[in-house]
C-alpha positions, 0 to 999 in steps of 0.5 A, spaced: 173 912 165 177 909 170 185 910 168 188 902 167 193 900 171 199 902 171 206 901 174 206 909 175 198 909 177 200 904 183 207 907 185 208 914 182 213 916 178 218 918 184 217 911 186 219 905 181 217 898 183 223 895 186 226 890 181 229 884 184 236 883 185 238 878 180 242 873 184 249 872 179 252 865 177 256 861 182 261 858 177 262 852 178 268 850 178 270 844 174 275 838 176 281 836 172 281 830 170 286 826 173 289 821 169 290 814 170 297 812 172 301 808 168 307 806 168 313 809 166 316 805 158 322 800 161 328 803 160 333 801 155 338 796 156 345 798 155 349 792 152 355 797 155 353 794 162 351 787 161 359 787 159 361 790 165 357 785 169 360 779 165 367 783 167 365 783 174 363 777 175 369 773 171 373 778 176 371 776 182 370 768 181 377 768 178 380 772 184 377 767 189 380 762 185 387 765 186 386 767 193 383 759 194 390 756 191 393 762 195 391 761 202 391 753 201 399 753 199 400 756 207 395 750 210 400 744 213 396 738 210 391 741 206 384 742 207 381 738 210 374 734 209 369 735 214 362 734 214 356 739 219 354 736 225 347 739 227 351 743 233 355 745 227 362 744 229 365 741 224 368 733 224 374 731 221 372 725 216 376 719 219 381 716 213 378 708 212 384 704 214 384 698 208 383 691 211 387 685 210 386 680 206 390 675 210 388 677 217 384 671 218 390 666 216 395 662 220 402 664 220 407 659 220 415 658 221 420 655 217 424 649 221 431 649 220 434 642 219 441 643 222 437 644 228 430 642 228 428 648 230 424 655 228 428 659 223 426 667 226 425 672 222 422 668 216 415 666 216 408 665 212 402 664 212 396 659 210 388 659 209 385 657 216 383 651 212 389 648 210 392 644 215 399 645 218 406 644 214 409 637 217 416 635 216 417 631 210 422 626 211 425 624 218 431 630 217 426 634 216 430 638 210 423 640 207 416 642 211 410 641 206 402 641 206 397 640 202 393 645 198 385 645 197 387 644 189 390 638 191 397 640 189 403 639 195 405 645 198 414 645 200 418 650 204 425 648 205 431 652 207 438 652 204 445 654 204 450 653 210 448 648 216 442 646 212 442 639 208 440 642 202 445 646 198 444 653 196 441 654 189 446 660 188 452 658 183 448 652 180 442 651 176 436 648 177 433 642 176 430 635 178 433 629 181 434 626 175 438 632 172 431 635 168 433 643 168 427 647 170 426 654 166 428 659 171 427 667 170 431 673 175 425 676 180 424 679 186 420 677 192 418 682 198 424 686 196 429 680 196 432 677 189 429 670 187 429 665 181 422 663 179 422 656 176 417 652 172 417 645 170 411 642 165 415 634 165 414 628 169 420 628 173 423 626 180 424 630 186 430 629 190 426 623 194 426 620 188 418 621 188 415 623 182 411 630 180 407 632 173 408 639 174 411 644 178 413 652 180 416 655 185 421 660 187 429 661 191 429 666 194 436 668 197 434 671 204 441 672 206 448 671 204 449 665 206 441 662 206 436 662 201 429 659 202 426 655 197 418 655 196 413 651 191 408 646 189 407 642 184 403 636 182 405 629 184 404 623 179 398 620 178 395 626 181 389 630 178 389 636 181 387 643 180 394 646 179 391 653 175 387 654 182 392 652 186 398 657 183 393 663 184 393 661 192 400 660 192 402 667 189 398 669 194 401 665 199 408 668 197 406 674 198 405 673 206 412 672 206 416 675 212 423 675 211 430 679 215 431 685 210 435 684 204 442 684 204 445 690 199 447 688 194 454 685 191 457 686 185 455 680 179 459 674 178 458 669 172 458 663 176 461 657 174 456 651 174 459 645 177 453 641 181 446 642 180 441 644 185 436 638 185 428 641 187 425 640 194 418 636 193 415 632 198 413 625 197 406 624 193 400 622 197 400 615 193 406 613 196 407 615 204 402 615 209 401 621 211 403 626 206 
């Protein structure tokens, strides 16, 4: 009978079969998990630190506004106001110069009638459409126009050496002794008196007007300038336009500086001074 096979049949039992060599686990080693980023929770705000802020700041913009006001006050004219070229040099901006209203208006001269010839230093000036103040009458005591309106315009000097008297120390009124409404004022720095007169009157000719207002003006100690416009009777004019342009007319005046002033004595009204007015158109040619 044949033995059953055996491990110790084949090998003996000096020589046991060869075991094979168990190879051990390699560990594997596991990834940590890296976690996602995430941001970091938004800190906190501190009311502390909003005030201080707010404290800073309203300290800086209130230092330089001291330092502004404090620099400006050192600057001879102030600072001034430029704008930026694109060469960026600054350019002062030049102050306008104001026009003249009266520019394109024509100055005239007072003619004296002890002389007949120019007063200096005493002048006016017209609108470019109004014609040229003519003598009145042959002596020439008065120099008048007419106005766009339709009302006569009349300058006239008076005083010493002229054949009108001088307004100071009497009253003023009309050939026919019609006192005029008079107030004090002053004309380009010299006293005046603003008369006014809503009647039917005469003027020292003895022509008539419906309405009239004008100023004396006392240019000198001894000369005075008389100046007005008035409706002549019979005469529809627009006075109300025309008064307009005469205050303006008034304004052109140019006269010697004003004398100093002298102490007031309440004159004794003796003979009152009659208002210059030319003759009405309807009456003398040419006027």
């Amino acid at each position: 009978m044949t033995d059953p096979i055996t491990p110790e049949n084949l090998y003996g039992p000096s020589n046991p079969p060869a075991t094979a060599p168990v190879t051990p686990p390699i560990p594997i080693e596991e990834t940590p998990e890296i976690p996602m980023n995430t941001p970091p929770p938004p800190p906190k705000k501190s009311s502390g630190s909003f005030i201080g802020a707010l404290i800073l700041f309203v300290g800086l913009f209130g230092l330089g506004i001291w330092l502004s006001s404090f620099i400006r006050q050192y600057l001879p004219g102030g600072l001034s106001t430029f704008t930026q070229t694109p060469s960026a040099t600054p350019t002062l901006l030049a102050t306008p110069t104001p026009t003249d209203p009266f520019a394109a208006w024509t100055t005239y001269q007072v003619t004296s009638s002890a002389t007949k010839l120019l007063i200096d230093g005493i002048s006016f000036k017209l609108p470019a459409d109004v014609l040229a103040p003519i003598c009145d009458t042959t002596s020439c005591m008065s120099q008048g126009t007419y106005l766009p309106g339709g009302t006569r315009f009349t300058v006239a000097p008076r005083g010493a050496g002229q054949l009108l008297a001088d307004h100071r120390g009497s009253a003023i009124s009309d050939g026919g002794g019609v006192v005029f409404t008079s107030t004090d004022t002053t004309v380009e720095g010299h006293k005046a008196k603003l008369f006014t007169g809503l009647f039917t009157g005469k003027t020292v000719a003895g022509y008539g007007f419906s309405r009239m207002r004008g100023y004396m003006i006392e240019v000198t100690p001894t000369l005075s300038l008389e100046i007005n416009h008035f409706t002549p009777a019979g005469i529809t004019a627009d006075f109300t336009t025309d008064d307009t342009l005469f205050d303006q007319i008034v304004g052109t005046l140019m006269m010697p500086a004003a004398p100093p002033a002298t102490p007031q004595v309440t004159p004794i009204i003796t003979t009152p001074t009659i208002a210059t007015a030319a003759p009405s158109p309807a009456t003398t040619s040419g006027f």
